[in-house]
N, C-alpha and C positions, 0 to 999 in steps of 0.2 A: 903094545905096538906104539911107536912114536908115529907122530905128525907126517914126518916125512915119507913112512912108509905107508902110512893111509893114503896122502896123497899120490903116492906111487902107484898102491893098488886101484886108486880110484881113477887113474888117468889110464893106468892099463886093461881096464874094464871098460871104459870108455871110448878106448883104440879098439878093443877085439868086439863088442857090442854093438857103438853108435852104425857099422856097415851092415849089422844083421838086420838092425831096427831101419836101415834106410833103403832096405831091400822089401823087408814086409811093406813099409808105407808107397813104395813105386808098387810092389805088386797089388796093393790094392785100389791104386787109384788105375793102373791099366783096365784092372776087372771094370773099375767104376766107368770109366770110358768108353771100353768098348762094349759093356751092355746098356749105358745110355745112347749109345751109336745106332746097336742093334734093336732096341726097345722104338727109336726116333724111325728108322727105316721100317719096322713093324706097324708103326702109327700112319707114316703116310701112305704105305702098301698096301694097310686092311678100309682106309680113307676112299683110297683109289678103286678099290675091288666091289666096294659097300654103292658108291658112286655109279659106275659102270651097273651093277646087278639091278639098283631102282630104276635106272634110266632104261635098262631094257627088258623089265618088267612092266612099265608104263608104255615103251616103243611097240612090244607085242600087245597088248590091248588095243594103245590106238589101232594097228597093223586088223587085227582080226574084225574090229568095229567097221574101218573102212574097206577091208577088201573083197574085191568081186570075185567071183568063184572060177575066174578063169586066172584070176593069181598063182603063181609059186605059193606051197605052200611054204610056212616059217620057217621047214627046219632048219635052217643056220642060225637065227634066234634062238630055237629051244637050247640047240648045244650051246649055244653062247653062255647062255644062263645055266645052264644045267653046271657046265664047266666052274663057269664063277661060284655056285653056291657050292661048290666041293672044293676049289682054292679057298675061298670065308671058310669054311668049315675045318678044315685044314690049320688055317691061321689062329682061329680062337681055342680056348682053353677051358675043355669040357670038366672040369672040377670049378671052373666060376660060374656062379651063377645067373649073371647077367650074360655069359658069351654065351650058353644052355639054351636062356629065353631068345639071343638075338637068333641062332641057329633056329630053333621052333618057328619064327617067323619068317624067315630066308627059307627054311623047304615048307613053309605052309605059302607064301606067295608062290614060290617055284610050281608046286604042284594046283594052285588057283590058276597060274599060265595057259594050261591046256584042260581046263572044266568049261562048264558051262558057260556061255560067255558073260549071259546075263546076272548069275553069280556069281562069277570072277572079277567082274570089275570093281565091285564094291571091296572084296576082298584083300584086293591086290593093292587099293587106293589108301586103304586100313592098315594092311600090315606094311605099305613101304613107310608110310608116317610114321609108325610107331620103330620102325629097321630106325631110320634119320634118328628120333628122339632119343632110342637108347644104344645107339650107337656113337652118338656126340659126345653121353655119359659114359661112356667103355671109356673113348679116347680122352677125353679129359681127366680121366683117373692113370691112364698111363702117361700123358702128358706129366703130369704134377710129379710120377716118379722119376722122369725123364729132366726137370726143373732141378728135382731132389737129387739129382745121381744116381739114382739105384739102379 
C-alpha cells in the first residue's frame, strides 16, 4: 500500500469511527450525570428522612414523660414514625452492611417508642446517637461517589 492510501484509509476510519466513539463518551457521561444527580437527591432525602425519625423519636419520649393522662394519646406520632422507618428502610440497600446495621437500629428505636417508658428512654437516646453517627458515615461515603461521578 502506498502512503496515500494509508492516509486515505486512516482518515476514512476516522470519519466512520470518531461519531461512534463520540456517542459512547456522551452516553457515558449522561449515565454519569444523571446517577450523580440521582445518588445527590438520594443523599439529601435519606438526610431528611434520618432527621425527621430522631427528632420524633425523642418528641415521643419527651411527649409520654410529660403527659397527663387526660391527653390524646400519640397515635399520630407513632404512624409518623412508624411511616418514616419503612420510607429509611425502603431507601437503604439491604446487601450493605452498614445500611443492615442503620435499619437494626431504626426498628430497635421504633419498637423502644412504645415499651416501657422507663426503659425506652435510655434506649432511644443510645440508638438515635448511634442512627446520627453511622449515618453521617453512609452519607459521606455516597457523597465521595457523588464528588467522583459515579
Amino acid at each position: 500500500m502506498t502512503t496515500e492510501k494509508i492516509t486515505a484509509l486512516i482518515a476514512l476510519l476516522a470519519v466512520v469511527v470518531g461519531p461512534f466513539v463520540a456517542i459512547i463518551v456522551a452516553r457515558w457521561q449522561i449515565r454519569a450525570t444523571v446517577v450523580s444527580s440521582n445518588r445527590q437527591n438520594w443523599i439529601n432525602d435519606l438526610r431528611e428522612r434520618i432527621s425527621e425519625f430522631v427528632t420524633l423519636a425523642h418528641t415521643i419520649i419527651i411527649k409520654r414523660q410529660t403527659m397527663a393522662q387526660t391527653e390524646e394519646p400519640l397515635t399520630h406520632d407513632y404512624h409518623s414514625i412508624y411511616r418514616l422507618s419503612n420510607i429509611i428502610e425502603l431507601m437503604l440497600n439491604p446487601k450493605e452492611n452498614e445500611h443492615t446495621i442503620l435499619l437494626k437500629l431504626i426498628l430497635g428505636t421504633l419498637a423502644a417508642t412504645s415499651a416501657n417508658l422507663e426503659t425506652a428512654s435510655p434506649v432511644i437516646i443510645k440508638n438515635t446517637e448511634q442512627i446520627l453517627v453511622l449515618s453521617k458515615q453512609i452519607l459521606k461515603k455516597e457523597w465521595e461517589k457523588v464528588k467522583k461521578g459515579k
